[in-house]
C-alpha positions as CSV (number, residue, x, y, z in Angstrom):
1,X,-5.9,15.2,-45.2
2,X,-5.3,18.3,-42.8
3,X,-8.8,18.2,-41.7
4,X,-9.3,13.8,-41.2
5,X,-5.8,14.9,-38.6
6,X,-7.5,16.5,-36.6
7,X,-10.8,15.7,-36.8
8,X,-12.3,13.4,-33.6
9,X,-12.6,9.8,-35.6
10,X,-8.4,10.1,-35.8
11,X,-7.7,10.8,-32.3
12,X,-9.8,7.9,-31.1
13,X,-8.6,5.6,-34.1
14,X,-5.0,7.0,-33.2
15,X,-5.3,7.1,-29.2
16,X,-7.3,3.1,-29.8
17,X,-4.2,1.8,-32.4
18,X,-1.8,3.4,-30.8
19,X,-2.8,1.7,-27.3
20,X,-3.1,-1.8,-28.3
21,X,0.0,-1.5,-30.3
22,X,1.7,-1.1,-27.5
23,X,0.2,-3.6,-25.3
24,X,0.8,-6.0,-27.7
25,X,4.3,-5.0,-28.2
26,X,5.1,-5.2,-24.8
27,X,3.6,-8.5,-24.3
28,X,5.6,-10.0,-27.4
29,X,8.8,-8.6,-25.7
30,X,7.9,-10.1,-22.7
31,X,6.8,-13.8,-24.2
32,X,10.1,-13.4,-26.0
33,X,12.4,-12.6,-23.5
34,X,10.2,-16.0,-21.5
35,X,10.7,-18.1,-24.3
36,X,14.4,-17.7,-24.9
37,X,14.8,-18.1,-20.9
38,X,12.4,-20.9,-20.9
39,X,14.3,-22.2,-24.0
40,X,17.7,-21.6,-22.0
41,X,16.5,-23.3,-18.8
42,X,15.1,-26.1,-20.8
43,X,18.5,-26.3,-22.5
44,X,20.7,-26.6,-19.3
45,X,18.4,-28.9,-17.3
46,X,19.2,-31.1,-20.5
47,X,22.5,-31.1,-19.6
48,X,22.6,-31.5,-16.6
49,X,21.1,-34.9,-17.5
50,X,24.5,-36.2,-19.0
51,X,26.2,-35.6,-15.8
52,X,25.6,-39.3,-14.5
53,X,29.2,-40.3,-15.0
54,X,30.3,-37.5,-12.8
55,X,28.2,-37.6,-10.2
56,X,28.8,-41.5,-9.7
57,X,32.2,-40.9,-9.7
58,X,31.6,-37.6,-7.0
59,X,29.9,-40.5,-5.2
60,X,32.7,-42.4,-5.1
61,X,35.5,-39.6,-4.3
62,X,33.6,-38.1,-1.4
63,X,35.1,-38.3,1.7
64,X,32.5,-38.4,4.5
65,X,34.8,-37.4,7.0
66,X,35.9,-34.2,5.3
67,X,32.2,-33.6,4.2
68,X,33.6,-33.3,1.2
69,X,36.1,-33.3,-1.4
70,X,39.4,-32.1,-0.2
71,X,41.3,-33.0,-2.7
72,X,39.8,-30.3,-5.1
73,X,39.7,-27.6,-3.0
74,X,42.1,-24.4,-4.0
75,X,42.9,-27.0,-6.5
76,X,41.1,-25.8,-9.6
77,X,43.3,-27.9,-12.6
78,X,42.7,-31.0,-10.7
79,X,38.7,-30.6,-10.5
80,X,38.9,-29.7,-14.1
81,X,41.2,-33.0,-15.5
82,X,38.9,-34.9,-13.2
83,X,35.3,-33.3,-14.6
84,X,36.7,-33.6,-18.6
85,X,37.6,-37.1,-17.5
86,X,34.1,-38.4,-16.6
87,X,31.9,-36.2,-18.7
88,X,29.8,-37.5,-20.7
89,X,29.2,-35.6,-23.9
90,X,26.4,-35.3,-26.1
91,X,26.2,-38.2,-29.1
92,X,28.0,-40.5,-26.8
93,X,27.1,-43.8,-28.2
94,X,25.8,-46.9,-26.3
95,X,28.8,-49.5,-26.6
96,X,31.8,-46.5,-27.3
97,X,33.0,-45.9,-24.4
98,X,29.5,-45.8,-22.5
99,X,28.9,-47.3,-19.0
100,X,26.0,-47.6,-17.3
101,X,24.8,-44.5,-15.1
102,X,26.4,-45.9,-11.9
103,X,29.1,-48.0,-13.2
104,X,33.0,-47.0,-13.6
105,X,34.0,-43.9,-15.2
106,X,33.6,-43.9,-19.0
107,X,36.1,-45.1,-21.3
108,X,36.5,-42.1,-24.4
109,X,36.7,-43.2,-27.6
110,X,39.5,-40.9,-28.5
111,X,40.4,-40.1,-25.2
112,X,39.2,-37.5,-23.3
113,X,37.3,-34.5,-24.9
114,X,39.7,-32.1,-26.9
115,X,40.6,-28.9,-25.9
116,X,41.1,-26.1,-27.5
117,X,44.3,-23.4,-28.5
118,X,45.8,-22.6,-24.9
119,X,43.8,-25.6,-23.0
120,X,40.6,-24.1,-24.0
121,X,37.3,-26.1,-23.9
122,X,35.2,-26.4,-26.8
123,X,32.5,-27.7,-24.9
124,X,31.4,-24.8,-22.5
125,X,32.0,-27.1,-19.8
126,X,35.2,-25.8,-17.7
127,X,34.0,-22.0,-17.4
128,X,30.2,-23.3,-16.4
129,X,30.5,-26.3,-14.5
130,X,31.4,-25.8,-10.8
131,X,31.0,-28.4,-7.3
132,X,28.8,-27.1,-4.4
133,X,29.1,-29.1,-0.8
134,X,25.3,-30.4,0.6
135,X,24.7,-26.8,1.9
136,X,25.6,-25.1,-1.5
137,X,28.6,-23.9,-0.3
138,X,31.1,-23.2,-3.5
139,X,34.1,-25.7,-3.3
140,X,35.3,-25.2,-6.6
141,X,35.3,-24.8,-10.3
142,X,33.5,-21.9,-12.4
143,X,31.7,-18.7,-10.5
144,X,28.2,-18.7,-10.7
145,X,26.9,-16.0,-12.8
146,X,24.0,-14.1,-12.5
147,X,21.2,-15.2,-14.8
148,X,20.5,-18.9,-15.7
149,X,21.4,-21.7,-12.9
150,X,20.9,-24.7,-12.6
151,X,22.2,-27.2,-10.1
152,X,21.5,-31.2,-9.7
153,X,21.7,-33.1,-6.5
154,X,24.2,-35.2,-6.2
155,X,22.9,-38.3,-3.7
156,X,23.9,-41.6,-2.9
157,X,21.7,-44.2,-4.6
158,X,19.6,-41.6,-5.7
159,X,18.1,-41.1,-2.5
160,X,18.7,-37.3,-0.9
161,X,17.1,-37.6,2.5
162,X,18.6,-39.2,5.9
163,X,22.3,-37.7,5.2
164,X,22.5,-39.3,1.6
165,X,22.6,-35.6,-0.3
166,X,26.6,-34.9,-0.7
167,X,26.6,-31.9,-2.5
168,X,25.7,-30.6,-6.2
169,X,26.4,-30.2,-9.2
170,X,26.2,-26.4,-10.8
171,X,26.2,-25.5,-14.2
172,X,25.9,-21.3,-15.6
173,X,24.0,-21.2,-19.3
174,X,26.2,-20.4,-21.9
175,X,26.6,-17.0,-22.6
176,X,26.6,-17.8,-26.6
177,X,24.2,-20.1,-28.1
178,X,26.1,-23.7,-28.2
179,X,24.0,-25.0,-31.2
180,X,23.1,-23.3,-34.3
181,X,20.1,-26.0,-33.7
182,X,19.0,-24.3,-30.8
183,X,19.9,-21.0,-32.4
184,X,17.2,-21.4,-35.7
185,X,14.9,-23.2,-33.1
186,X,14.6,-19.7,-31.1
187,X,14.6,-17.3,-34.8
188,X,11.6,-19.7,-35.7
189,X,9.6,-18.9,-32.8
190,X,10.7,-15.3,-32.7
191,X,9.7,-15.2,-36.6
192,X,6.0,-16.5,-35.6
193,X,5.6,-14.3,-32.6
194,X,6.2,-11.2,-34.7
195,X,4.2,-12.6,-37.3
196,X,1.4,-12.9,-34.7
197,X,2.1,-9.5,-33.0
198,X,1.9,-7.7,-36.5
199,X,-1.7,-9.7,-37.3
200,X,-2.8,-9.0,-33.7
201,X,-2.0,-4.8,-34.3
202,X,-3.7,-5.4,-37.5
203,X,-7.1,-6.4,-36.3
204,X,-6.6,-4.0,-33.6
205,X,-6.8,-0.9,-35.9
206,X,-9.0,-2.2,-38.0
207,X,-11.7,-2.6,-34.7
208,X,-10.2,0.8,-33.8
209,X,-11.3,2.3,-37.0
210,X,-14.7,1.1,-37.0
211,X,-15.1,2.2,-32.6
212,X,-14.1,5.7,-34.3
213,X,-16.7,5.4,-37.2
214,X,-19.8,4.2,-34.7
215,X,-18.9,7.4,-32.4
216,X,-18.4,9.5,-35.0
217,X,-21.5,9.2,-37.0
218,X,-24.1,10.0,-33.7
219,X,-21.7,13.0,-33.3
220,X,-21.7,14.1,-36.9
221,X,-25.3,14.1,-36.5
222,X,-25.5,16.2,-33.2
223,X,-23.2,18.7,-35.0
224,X,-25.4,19.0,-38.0
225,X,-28.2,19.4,-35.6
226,X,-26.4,21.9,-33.4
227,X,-25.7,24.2,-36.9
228,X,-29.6,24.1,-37.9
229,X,-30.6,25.3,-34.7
230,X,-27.8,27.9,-34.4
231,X,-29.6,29.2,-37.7
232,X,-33.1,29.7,-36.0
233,X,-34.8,25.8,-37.5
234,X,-35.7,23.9,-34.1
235,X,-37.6,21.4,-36.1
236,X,-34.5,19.2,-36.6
237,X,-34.8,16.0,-35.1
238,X,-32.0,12.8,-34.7
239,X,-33.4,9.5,-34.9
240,X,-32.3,7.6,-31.6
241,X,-31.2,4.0,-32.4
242,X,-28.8,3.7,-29.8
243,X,-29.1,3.0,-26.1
244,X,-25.6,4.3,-24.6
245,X,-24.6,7.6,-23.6
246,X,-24.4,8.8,-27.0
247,X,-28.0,7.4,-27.2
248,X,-28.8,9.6,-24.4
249,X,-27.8,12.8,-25.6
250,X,-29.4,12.3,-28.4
251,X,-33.1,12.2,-26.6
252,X,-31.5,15.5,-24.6
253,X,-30.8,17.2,-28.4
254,X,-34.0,16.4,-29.3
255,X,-36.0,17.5,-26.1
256,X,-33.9,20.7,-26.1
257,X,-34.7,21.6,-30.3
258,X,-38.6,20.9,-29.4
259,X,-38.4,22.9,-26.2
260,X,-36.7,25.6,-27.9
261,X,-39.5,25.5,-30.8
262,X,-41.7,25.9,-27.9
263,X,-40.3,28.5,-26.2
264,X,-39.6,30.2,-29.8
265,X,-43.2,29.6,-30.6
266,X,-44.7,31.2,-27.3
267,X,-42.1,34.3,-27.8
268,X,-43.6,35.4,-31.3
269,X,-46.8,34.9,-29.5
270,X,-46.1,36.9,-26.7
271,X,-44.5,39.4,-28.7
272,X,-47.4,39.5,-31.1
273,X,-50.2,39.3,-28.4
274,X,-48.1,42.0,-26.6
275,X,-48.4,44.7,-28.9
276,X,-52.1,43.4,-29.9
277,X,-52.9,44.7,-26.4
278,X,-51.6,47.9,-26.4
279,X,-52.9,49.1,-29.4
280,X,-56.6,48.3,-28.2
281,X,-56.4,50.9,-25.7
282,X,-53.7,53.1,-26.9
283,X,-56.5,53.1,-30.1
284,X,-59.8,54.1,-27.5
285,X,-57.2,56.9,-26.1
286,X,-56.0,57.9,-29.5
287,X,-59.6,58.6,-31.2
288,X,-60.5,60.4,-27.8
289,X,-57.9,62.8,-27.8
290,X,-58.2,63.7,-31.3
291,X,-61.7,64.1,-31.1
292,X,-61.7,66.6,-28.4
293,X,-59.0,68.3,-31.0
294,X,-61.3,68.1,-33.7
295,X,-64.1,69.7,-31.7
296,X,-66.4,66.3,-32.1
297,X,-66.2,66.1,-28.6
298,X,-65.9,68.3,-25.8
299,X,-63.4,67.5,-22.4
300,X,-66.0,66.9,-20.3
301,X,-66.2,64.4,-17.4
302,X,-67.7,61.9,-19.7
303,X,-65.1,62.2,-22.2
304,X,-61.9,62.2,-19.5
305,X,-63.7,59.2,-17.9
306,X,-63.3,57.3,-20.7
307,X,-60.2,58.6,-21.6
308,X,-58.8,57.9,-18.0
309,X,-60.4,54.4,-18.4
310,X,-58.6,53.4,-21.2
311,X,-55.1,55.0,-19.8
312,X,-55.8,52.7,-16.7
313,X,-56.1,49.7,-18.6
314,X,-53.0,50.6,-20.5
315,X,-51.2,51.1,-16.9
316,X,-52.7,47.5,-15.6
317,X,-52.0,45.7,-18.8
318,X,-48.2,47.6,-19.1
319,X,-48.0,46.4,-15.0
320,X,-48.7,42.7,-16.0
321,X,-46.0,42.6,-18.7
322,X,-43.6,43.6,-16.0
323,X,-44.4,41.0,-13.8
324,X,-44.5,38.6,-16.1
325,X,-41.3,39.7,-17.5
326,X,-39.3,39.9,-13.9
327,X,-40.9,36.4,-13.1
328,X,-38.9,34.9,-16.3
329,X,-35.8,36.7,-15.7
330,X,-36.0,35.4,-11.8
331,X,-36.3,39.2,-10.6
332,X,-39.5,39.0,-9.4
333,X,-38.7,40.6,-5.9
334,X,-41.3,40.0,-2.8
335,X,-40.8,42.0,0.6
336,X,-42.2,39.2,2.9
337,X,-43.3,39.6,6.4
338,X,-45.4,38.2,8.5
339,X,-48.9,38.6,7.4
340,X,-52.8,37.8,8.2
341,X,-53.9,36.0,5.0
342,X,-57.4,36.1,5.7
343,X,-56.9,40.1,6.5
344,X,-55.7,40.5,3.0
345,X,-58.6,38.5,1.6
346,X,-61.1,40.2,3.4
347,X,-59.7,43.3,2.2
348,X,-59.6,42.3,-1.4
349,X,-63.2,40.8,-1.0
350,X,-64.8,44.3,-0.1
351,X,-62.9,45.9,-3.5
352,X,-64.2,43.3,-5.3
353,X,-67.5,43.0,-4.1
354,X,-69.5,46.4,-5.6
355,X,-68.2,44.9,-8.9
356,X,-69.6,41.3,-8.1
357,X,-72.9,42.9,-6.5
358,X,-73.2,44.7,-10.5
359,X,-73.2,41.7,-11.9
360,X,-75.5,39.9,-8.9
361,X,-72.7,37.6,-8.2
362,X,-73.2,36.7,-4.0
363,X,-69.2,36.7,-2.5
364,X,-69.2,34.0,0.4
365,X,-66.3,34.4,2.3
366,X,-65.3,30.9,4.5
367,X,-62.1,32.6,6.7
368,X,-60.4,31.9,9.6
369,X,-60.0,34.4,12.8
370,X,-56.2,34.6,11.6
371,X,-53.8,32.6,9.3
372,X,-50.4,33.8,9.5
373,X,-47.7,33.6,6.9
374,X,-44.4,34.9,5.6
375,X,-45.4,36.7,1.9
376,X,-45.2,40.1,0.4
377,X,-49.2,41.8,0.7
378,X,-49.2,44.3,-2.0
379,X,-48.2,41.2,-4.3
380,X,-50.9,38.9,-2.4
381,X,-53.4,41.4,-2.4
382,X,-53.1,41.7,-6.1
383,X,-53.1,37.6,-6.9
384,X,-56.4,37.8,-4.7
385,X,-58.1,40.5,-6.6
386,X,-57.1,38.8,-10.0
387,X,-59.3,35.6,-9.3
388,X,-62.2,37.5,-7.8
389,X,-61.9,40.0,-11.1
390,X,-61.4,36.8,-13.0
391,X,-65.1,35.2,-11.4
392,X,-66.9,38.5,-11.7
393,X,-65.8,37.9,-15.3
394,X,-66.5,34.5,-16.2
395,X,-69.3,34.0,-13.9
396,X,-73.3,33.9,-15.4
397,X,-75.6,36.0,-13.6
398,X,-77.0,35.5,-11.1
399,X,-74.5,33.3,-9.5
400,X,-72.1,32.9,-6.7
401,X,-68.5,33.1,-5.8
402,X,-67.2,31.6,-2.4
403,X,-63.1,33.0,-1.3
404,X,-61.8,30.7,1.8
405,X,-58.9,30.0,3.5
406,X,-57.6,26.8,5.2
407,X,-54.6,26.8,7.4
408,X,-52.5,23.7,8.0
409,X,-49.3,22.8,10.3
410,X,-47.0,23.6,7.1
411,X,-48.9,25.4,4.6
412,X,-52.1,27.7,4.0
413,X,-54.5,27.4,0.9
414,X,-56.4,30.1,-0.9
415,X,-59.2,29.0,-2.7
416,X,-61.7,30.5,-4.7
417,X,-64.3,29.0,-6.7
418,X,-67.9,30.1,-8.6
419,X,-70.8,28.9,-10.3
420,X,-70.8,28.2,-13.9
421,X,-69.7,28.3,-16.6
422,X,-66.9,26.2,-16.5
423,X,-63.7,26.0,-18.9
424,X,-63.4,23.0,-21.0
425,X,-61.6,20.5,-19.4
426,X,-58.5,20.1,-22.3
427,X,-58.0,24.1,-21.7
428,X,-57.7,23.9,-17.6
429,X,-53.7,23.2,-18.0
430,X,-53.6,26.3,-20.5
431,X,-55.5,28.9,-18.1
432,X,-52.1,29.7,-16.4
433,X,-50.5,30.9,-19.9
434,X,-50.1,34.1,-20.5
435,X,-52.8,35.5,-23.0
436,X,-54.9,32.7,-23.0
437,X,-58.7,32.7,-23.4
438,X,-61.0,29.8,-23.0
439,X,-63.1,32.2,-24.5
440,X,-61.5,35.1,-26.3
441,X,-64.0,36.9,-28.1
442,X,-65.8,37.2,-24.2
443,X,-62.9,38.1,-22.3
444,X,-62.2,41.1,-24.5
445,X,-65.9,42.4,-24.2
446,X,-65.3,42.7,-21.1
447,X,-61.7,44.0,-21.1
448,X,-59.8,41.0,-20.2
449,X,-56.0,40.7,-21.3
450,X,-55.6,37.0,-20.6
451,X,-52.9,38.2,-18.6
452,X,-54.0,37.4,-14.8
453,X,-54.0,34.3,-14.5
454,X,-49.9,34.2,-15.5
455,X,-49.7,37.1,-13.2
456,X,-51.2,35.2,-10.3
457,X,-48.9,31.8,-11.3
458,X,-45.8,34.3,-11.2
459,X,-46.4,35.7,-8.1
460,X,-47.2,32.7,-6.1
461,X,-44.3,30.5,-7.6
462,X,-41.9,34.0,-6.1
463,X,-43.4,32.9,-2.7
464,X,-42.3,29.4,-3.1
465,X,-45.9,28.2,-3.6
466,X,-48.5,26.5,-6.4
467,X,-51.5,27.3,-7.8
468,X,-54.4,24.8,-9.8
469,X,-57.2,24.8,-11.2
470,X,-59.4,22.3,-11.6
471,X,-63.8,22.2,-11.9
472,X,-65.4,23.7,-9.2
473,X,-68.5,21.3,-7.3
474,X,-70.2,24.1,-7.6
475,X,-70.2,23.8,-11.4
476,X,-67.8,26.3,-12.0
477,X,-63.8,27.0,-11.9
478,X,-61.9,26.7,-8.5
479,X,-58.2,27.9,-8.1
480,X,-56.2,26.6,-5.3
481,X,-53.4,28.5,-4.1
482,X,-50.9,26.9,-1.5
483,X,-48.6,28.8,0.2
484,X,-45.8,27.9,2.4
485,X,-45.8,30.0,6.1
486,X,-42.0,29.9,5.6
487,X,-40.5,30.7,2.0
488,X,-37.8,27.9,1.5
């Protein structure tokens, strides 16, 4: 019970129930409070109909000189005798004492209406009903009250225009219900308003409850898929059936577990391919220095050749790793100045080129007089000198390898492209990742890490550029490498 408390569905069922509840308990208040006004309004324009007697003989007793009545003025017992005199009072039979609206004042059957102990009036009448002059002036009779007023017109044939309105009639609403009628009338309404108000908070929660259930299960699910990848298992997945926002972070939870697999995935590759590396040459150095040891084979300069051959490629592949690694963590760091991109190029071309010449692979250089831009040249240098070492690798013999340079208003492009072979076109999007071969069994003949590529993607994304590669027209690979003159 503790744990439904405080769990998510019974907040938003509570916070749900708990609002229309109160919107629906306010509006009952307020259609209550209208209907017994309404009701009370209703009540005293009805009797202000049964007034006709009075305001005939009002009609009669005016004095148009005094604009007025005069004779009830500061003369409160008279205007009372004279209203309990011709009112006419509800259940007043046709026949009893009843004349016509406009005719002489009625004749009471007993007399005039009783009052009560002390002169009081059982009717309500003497502490409501007060006279108002044509400007609603108070002449005389009861105060008005503040609430329910009503007032009728009191006008000579009926017509109020051209001078003919003499004054009005007032009359306060009881402040006690006159009729137990009127009294059951109002508790019946009252009785089906709460009635309607309790079915109305009814449905409420129960539509509240199942808005809570329809949130809660997507979240349930998120939260079962949260715990099964905080335990290492990204192969979770949440069925998306919904198209709201919920919907949408579902497709997020599921893009995120599968690129976490991913990323999982390529780590214990890394991690594997990693140390696969380093024991190939820590292996070539290990069995040479033992067997100069064991006496098999003496220190001389073909011995330390191949022993510094093997420590060099161990330096180079231990260099890569920390490239790579600095790229990923985003502290890759680039000292940029201005540079001559096709001075570095030409520079990396004659390195390159005894190795290409081994191999009788022709270097064709296509470069501009100068193409200026804003990069670090140790890290350029080195990107350069990976694709040429890449070509020299991949290239068949005899073939070719062409290095240019294009300069444009914004950017400058490095390209370099060779004969065949080419890769297979499904593995072009996979050259850039780190430790991959097209051809692995070939690359490590000839002492290939698969690590330059990724080395050359790292450094050129640190200058704010992009490199492809696509198939060479001349039937091989070409790499394109755009750099921006002005790292943004």
């Amino acid at each position: 019970m503790h744990r439904f408390r405080n769990s998510l569905a019974a907040q938003i069922f509570v916070a749900i129930a708990a609002t229309a509840a109160l919107i629906i308990a306010i509006m009952a208040l307020l259609v209550a409070f209208s209907m017994r006004d309404g009701f009370a309004q209703y009540l005293l324009r009805g009797e202000l109909t049964r007034f006709d007697a009075l305001e005939q003989a009002l009609i009669e007793t005016h004095v148009d000189a005094a604009k007025g009545w005069p004779e009830f003025t500061d003369n409160p017992d008279r205007w009372n005798k004279f209203a309990r005199t011709h009112f006419q009072p509800r259940g007043r039979e046709e026949g009893r004492g009843a004349g016509p609206s406009n005719g002489p004042p009625p004749v009471w059957r007993n007399g005039p209406p009783p009052r009560g102990p002390g002169g009081g009036d059982r009717l309500s009448i003497r502490g409501r009903l007060m006279l108002l002059d044509s400007e609603g002036v108070y002449v005389v009779g009861a105060k008005e009250r503040a609430g329910l007023f009503e007032k009728r017109a009191i006008c000579v044939n009926g017509n109020c225009e051209n001078g003919k309105l003499l004054g009005y009639i007032g009359l306060n609403a009881p402040l006690l219900s006159a009729s137990g009628g009127d009294t059951f009338f109002l508790r019946r309404q009252y009785n089906s308003l709460a009635l309607s108000a309790l079915l109305a908070v009814l449905l409420s929660a129960i539509a509240a409850f199942f808005v809570a259930r329809q949130i809660l299960i997507p979240i349930r699910q998120l939260e079962a898929g949260a715990k099964t990848m905080a335990s290492g298992d990204y192969s979770a997945r949440i069925t998306q059936d919904r198209s709201d926002e919920l919907g949408q972070l579902i497709v997020y939870y599921n893009a995120l577990a599968a690129t976490l697999g991913r990323t999982d995935k390529a780590e214990r590759e890394w991690i594997s391919n990693t140390s696969h590396e380093l024991q190939t040459p820590l292996a070539t150095l290990r069995a040479q220095i033992e067997a100069v040891q064991d006496g098999v084979r003496q220190p001389d300069a073909e011995t330390l050749a191949g022993m510094h051959a093997a420590m060099m490629r161990l330096s180079r592949l231990i260099q890569d790793i920390k490239i790579l690694s600095h790229s990923r963590e985003g502290g890759l760091t680039t000292a940029l100045h201005l540079e001559d991109l096709s001075g570095i190029a030409r520079e990396a071309a004659s390195v390159a080129k005894p190795l290409l010449e081994k191999k009788q692979i022709n270097l064709e250089l296509d470069l501009p007089e100068k193409a200026l831009l804003m990069c670090d040249r140790i890290r350029i240098f080195q990107v350069i000198d990976n694709l040429l070492q890449n070509a020299a690798r991949y290239t068949n013999a005899p073939g070719q390898v062409r290095l240019s340079v294009q300069d444009t208003a914004d950017m400058v492009h490095l390209i370099v492209e060779d004969t065949p072979p080419a890769p297979p076109e499904a593995d072009m999007p996979k050259l850039f990742d780190r430790f991959y071969r097209a051809e692995s069994s070939r690359s490590r003949a000839f002492g290939g890490s698969g690590l330059g590529l990724s080395v050359c993607r790292a450094i050129v994304e640190a200058h704010g550029g992009m490199v492809t590669a696509e198939r060479s027209a001349m039937g091989g690979l070409r790499v394109t490498i755009a750099l921006p003159k002005e790292k943004t």
